[in-house]
C-alpha positions in Angstrom: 2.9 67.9 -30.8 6.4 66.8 -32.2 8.2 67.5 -29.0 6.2 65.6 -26.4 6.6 62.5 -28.7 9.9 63.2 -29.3 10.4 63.6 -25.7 13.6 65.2 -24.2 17.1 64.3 -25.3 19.0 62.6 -23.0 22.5 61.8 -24.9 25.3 60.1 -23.4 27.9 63.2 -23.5 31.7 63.1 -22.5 31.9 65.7 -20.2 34.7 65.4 -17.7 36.6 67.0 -15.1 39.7 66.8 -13.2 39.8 68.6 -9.7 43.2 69.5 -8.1 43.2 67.3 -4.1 45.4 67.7 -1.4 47.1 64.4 -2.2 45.6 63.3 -5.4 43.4 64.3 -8.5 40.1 63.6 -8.8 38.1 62.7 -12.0 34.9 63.1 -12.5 32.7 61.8 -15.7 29.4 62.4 -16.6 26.7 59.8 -15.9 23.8 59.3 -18.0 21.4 58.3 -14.6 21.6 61.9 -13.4 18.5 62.4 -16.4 16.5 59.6 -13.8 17.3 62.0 -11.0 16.2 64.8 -12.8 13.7 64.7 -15.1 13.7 68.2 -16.2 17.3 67.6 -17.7 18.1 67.0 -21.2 21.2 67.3 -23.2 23.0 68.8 -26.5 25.3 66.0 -28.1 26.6 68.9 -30.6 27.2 71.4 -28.0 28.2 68.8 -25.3 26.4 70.1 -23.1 23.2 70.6 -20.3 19.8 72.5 -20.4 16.5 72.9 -18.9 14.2 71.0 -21.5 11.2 72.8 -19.6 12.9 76.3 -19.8 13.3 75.4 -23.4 9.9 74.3 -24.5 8.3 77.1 -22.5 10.4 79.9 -23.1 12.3 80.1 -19.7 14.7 83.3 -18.9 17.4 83.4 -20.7 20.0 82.0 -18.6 22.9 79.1 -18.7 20.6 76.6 -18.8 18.6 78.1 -21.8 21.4 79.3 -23.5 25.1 78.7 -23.1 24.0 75.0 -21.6 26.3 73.3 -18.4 28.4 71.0 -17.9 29.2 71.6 -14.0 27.7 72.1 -10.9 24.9 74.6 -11.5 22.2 75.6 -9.8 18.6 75.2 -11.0 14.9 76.0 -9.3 13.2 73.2 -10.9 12.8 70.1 -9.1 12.5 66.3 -10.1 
């Protein structure tokens, strides 16, 4: 099977963010170890984005992480 020897994509993207502090701003950058935290992640260096590589290879609902991808805080049922 081409995809399990291909294995999941796990680009190094430039996703940031900039959150507004009381006293400061924060940025924050992606980091390439969160795909060693969770192995269910992969990611979309043309989109720049997230997604579920087991929602994608099994046909998962169609939801953010199947679809539009994410590049924030969302929430997923799948576990490391």
């Amino acid at each position: 099977m081409e995809i399990k020897r291909l294995g999941r994509p796990i680009p190094d993207l430039i996703i940031s963010k900039t959150d507004v502090g009381k006293s400061r701003n924060y940025s924050r950058n992606f980091n390439s170890s969160v795909y060693d935290r969770f192995k269910w992640l992969c990611g979309c260096p043309k989109r720049n984005k997230l997604f579920c590589f087991i929602c994608l290879v099994m046909g998962g609902n169609q939801s953010a992480w199947t679809q539009e991808g994410c590049v924030g805080k969302g929430r997923h049922k799948a576990t490391a």
